[in-house]
C-alpha positions as CSV (number, residue, x, y, z in Angstrom):
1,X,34.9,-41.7,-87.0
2,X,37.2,-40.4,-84.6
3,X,37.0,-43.5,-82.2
4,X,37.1,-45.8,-85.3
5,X,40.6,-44.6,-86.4
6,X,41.8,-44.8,-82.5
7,X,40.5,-48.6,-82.7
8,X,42.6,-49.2,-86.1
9,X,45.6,-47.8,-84.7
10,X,45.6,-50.9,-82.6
11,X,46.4,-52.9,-85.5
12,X,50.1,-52.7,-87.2
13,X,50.1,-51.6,-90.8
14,X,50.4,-55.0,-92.7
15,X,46.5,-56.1,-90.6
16,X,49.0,-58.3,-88.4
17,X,46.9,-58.7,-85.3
18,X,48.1,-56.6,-82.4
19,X,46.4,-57.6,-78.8
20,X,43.9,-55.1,-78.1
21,X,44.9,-53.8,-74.7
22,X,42.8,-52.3,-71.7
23,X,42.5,-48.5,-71.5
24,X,41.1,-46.3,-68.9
25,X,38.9,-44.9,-71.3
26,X,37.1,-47.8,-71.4
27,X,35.5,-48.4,-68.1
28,X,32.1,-47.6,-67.1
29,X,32.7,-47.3,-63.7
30,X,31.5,-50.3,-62.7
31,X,33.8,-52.9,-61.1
32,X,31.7,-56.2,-62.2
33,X,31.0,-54.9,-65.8
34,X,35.1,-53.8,-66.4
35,X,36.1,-57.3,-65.6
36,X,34.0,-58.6,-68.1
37,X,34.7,-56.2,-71.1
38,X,38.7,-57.2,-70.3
39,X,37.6,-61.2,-70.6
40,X,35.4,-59.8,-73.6
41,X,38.3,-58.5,-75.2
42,X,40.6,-60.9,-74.3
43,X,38.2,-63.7,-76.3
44,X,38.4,-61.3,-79.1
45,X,42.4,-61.2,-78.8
46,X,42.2,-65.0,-79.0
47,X,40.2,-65.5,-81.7
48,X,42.0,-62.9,-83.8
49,X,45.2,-64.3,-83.1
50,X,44.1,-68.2,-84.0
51,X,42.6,-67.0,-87.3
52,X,46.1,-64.9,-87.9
53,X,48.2,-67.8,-87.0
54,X,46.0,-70.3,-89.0
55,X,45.4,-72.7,-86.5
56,X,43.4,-75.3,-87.6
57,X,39.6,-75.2,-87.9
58,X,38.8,-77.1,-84.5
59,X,41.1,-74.7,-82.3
60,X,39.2,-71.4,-84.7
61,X,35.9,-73.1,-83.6
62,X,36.9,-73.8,-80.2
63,X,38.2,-70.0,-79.1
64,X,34.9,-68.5,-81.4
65,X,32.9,-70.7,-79.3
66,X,34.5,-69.4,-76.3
67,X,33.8,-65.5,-77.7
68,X,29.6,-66.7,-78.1
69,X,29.2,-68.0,-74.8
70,X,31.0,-65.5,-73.0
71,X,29.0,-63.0,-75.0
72,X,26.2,-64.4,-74.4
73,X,26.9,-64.8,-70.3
74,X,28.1,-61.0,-70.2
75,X,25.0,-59.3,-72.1
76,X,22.4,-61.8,-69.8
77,X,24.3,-60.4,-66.7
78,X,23.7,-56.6,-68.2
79,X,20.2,-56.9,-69.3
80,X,19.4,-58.6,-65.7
81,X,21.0,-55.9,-64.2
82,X,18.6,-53.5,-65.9
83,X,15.8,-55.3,-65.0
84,X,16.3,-55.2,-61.7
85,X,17.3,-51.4,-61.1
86,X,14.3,-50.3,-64.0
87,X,17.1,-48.9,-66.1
88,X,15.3,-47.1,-68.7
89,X,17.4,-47.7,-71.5
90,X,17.2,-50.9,-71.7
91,X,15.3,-51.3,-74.6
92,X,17.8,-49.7,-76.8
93,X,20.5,-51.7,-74.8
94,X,19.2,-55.1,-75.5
95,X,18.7,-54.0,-79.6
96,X,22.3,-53.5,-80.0
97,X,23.1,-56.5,-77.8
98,X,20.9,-58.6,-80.2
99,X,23.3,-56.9,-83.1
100,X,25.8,-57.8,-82.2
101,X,24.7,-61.9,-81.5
102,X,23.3,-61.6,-84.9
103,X,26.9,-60.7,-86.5
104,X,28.6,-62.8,-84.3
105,X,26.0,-65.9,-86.1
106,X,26.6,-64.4,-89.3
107,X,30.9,-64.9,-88.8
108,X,30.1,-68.5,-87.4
109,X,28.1,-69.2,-90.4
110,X,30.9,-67.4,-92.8
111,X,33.4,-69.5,-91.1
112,X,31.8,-72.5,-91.7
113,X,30.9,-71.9,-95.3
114,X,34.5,-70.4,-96.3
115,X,37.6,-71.5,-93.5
116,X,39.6,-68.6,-92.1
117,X,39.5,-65.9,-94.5
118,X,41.0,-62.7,-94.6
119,X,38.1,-61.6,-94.8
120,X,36.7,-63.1,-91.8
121,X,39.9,-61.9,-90.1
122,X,39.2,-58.1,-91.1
123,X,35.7,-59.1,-89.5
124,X,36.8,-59.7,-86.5
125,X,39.4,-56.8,-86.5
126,X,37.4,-54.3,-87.2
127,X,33.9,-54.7,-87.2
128,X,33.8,-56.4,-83.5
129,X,36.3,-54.8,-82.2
130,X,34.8,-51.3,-83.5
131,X,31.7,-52.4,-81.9
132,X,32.6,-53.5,-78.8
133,X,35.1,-50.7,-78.1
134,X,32.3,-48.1,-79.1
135,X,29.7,-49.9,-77.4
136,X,31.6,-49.8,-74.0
137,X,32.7,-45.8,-74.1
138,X,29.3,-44.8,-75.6
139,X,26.8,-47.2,-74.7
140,X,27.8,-49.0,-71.5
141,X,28.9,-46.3,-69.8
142,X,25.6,-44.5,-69.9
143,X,24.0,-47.8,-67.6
144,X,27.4,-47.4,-65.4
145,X,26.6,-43.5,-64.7
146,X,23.0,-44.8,-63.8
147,X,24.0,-47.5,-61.6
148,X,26.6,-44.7,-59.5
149,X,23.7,-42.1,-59.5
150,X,21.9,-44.7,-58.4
151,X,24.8,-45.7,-55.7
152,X,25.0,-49.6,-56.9
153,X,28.4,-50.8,-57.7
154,X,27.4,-54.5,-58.2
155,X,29.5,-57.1,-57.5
């Protein structure tokens, strides 16, 4: 609950989106997987801020598309990395992964059905950014302390 209220505190009161900004505490450790949580969260920054600013449905579409496929890129480029260095949580890994793809579906789908909502909005505020923020301190940093121990800093 703890990490939940740090991630609201990102948000002004009003649920005006405020950029979610890079923090230490977020790395793994891992040069290659970093630079891809800050593009991760800089998709999510974009998407929240077209919904926010009601830009119109093609733009919305446009910048969620751009959150899937980079999604999408940045999970395959994990799970390969597992593969290949037998990381032994990858089961549990790829589940969550698969989680998350399914809720990002279920916001396309919502989208499509009901426009830019505020509930879609809070969605995105909370729910994603909850999970990716939590999935990179508690999740993603376990497979970075493997790949150190390991001496791999991938590149």
């Amino acid at each position: 609950m703890l990490r939940e209220n740090r991630v609201h505190q990102m948000y002004q009161e009003d649920n005006s989106v405020t950029s979610i900004v890079w923090e230490d505490r977020f790395s793994v450790g891992i040069a290659l997987i970093d630079e891809q949580h800050k593009m991760l969260i800089q998709r999510l920054n974009d998407l929240s801020k077209a919904i926010e600013m009601n830009q119109s449905v093609r733009e919305i579409v446009r910048v969620l598309g751009f959150l899937i496929e980079y999604t999408n890129f940045h999970f395959s480029i994990e799970e390969k990395h597992m593969i290949e260095n037998d990381y032994p949580g990858l089961n549990h890994h790829r589940t969550q992964h698969e989680e998350f793809k399914t809720t990002l579906n279920h916001l396309t789908e919502d989208f499509e059905e009901e426009g830019a909502t505020k509930a879609l909005a809070d969605s995105i505020n909370v729910f994603l950014t909850n999970w990716l923020v939590t999935h990179f301190q508690e999740v993603d940093i376990e497979f970075g302390k493997f790949l150190i121990e390991k001496g791999l800093l991938l590149s």
